[in-house]
N, C-alpha and C positions, 0 to 999 in steps of 0.2 A: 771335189774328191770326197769332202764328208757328206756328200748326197749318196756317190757311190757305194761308201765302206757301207752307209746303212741299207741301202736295196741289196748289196752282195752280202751282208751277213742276213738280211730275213731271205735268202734265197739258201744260206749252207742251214741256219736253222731250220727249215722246211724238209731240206734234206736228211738230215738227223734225223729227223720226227718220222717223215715217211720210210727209210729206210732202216730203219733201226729203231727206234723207239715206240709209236704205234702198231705194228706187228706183232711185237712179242709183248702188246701189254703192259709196257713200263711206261707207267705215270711220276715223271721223275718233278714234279711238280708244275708251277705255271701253270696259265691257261693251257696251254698245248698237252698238261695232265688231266685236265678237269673235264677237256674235250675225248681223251683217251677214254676215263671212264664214263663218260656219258655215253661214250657211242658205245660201247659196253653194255649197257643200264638199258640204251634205248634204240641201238644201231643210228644216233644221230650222226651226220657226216662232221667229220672235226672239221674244215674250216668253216663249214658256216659256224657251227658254236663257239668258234675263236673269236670270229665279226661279232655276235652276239655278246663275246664278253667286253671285247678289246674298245672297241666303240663308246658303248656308254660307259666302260671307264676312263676313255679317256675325256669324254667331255664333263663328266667328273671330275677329273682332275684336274682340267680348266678353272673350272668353276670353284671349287675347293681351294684348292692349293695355288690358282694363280697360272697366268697364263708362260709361264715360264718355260714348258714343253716345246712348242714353235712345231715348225712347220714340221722338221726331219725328225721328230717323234709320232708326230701324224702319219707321217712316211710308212715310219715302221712299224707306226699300228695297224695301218692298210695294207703294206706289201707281205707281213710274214702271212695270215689267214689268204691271201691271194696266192701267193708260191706253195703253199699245202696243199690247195685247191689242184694248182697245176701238176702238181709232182703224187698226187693221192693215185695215180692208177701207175703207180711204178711197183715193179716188182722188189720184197722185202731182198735185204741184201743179207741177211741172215735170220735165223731163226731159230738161235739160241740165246734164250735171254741175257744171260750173261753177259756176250757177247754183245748184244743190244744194247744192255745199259752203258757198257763199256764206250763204245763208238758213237754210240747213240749221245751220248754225253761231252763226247771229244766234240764232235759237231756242233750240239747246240752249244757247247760252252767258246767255240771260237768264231763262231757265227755272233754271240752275245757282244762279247770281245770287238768285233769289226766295229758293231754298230754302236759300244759306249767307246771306240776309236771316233767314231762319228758325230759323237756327240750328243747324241740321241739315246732314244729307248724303242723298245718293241710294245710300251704300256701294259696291257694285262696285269697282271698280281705286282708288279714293281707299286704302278701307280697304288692300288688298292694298299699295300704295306707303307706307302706312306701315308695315305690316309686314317688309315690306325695308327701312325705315328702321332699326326697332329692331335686326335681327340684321346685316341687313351693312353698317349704320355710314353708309349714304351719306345725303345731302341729303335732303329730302321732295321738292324740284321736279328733283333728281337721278335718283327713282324712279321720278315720274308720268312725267318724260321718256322714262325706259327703256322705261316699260310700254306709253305709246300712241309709242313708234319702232317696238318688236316690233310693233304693231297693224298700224301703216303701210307698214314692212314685210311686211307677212302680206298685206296688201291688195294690195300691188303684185303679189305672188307667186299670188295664188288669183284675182285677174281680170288685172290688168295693169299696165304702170308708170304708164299716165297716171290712173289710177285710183288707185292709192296718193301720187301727188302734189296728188288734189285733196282726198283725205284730210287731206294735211297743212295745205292751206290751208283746209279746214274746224276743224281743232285749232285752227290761228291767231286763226281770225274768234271761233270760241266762246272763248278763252284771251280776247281785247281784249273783248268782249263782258259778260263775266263781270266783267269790271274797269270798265266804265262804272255796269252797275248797280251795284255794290260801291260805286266811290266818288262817280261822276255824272260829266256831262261837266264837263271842264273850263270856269270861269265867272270864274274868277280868277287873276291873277299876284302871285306872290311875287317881289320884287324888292330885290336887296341893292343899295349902292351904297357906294362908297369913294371919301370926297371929304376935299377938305383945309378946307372949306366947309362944316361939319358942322351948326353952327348958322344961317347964316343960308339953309341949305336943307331943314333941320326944320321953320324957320318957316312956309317957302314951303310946303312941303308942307302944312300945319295948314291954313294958310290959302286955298290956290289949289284943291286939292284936296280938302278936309276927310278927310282920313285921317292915324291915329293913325302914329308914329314910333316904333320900338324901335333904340335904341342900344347897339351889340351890341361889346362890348371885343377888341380886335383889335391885333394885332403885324407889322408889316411884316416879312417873310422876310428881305429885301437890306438894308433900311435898320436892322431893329432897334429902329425905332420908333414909338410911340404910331401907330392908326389906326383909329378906333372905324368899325366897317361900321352904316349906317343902313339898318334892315329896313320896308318896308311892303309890306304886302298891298292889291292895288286890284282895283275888278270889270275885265272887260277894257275897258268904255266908259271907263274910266276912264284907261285905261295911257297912251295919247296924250299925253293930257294931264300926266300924269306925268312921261312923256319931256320934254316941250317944259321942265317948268319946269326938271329936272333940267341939260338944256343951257343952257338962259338962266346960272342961276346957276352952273353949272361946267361950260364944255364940255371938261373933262380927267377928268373924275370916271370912275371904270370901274363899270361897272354891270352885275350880272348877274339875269336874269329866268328866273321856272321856272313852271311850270305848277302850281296851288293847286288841288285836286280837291274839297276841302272843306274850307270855314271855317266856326270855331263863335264866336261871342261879340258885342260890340257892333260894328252896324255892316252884320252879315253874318250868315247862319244862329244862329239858337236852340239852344243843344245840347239 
């Protein structure tokens, strides 16, 4: 199955690229940008310049960083410049750039997604950003940023500025994109609350709501004292009704809510 998810996401990011992204010129980073503006620069065909990059960084990054990669990132450094290859005489699916970065980014960002589902990488600028990580000390999301800025930069400079900014907004869509399939849409809130009420609105919660209670020990800043935060997790159909009892039984209670991407155990997802 994780050999799969990584051939089927280098087969939707190829898609992306050809049908939306390289057409309309958006170099939304990656090698698969670097290949955009080269064939720009010099009409070179992008996947051979993809093989060209992807290759010797990956044995790079063998060799650097450790043979850690295996086999299904070799996979994916060979299959996505192979399904380019396949898919480069397809007709653009649109040709408004806008539009381009937009879907163009949805694609490569759930294609991405399949293939770190997979366990793997597609190598290109991943490997190279951490290569910068090991020798000059900075962040991993402090190098990938360097690497596709330089992109976006280059993009604006070898066609033009509104093209190097729909770049960016192509990084953007693929960067949130990447992170749905990673963690799902959001389907749940986590919700703390600090009340002086603590038991007879655990109660209320058990029973109005049927959701578990976690009592989480806690110190007031100014006062210094006692304030256990009561934590539950609820689906969103759920939150309403959470609120209402929450205000019934304390409407001084302060209550903070965040967005739960995935839950695993009784009640809610299986791990």
């Amino acid at each position: 199955m994780e050999y799969l998810l990584v051939i089927a996401g280098a087969a939707v990011i190829a898609i992306g690229f050809n049908a939306f992204l390289f057409p309309n010129q958006v170099a939304s980073g990656g090698v698969s940008g670097i290949s955009t503006i080269l064939h720009g620069l010099f009409g070179w065909n992008a996947g051979i310049v993809q093989y060209a990059f992807n290759i010797p960084l990956f044995i790079a990054g063998v060799f650097i960083l450790g043979k850690k990669f295996g086999l299904k990132s070799f996979i994916g450094t060979i299959a996505l410049p192979f399904f380019v290859i396949v898919t480069e005489k397809w007709d653009a699916w649109t040709l408004n750039p806008l539009l381009g970065a937009i879907f163009g980014g949805i694609f490569v960002g759930f294609g991405i997604g399949l293939v770190f589902k997979g366990k793997a990488s597609t190598g290109g600028t991943d490997l190279l950003a951490q290569i910068i990580t090991k020798y000059l000390g900075f962040t991993l999301g402090t190098s990938v940023l360097l690497i596709d800025g330089i992109i976006a930069i280059s993009a604006a400079i070898v066609f033009d500025l509104e093209k190097g900014l729909y770049a960016l907004i192509g990084l953007y869509v693929t960067t949130k994109t990447i992170d749905i399939v990673q963690l799902g849409l959001s389907q749940s809130k986590m919700v703390y609350i600090i009340t002086t009420k603590q038991d007879e609105l655990r109660d209320a919660i058990y029973q109005e709501v049927n959701r578990g209670v976690t009592k989480i020990p806690a110190v007031g800043g100014y006062t210094g004292t006692d304030k256990p935060v009561l934590m539950v997790v609820v689906y969103q159909t759920e939150f309403t009704k959470l609120k209402q009892v929450v205000k019934r039984i304390d409407p001084t209670a302060f209550v903070i809510v965040s967005d739960a991407y995935e839950v695993l155990g009784e009640g809610f997802k299986r791990a």
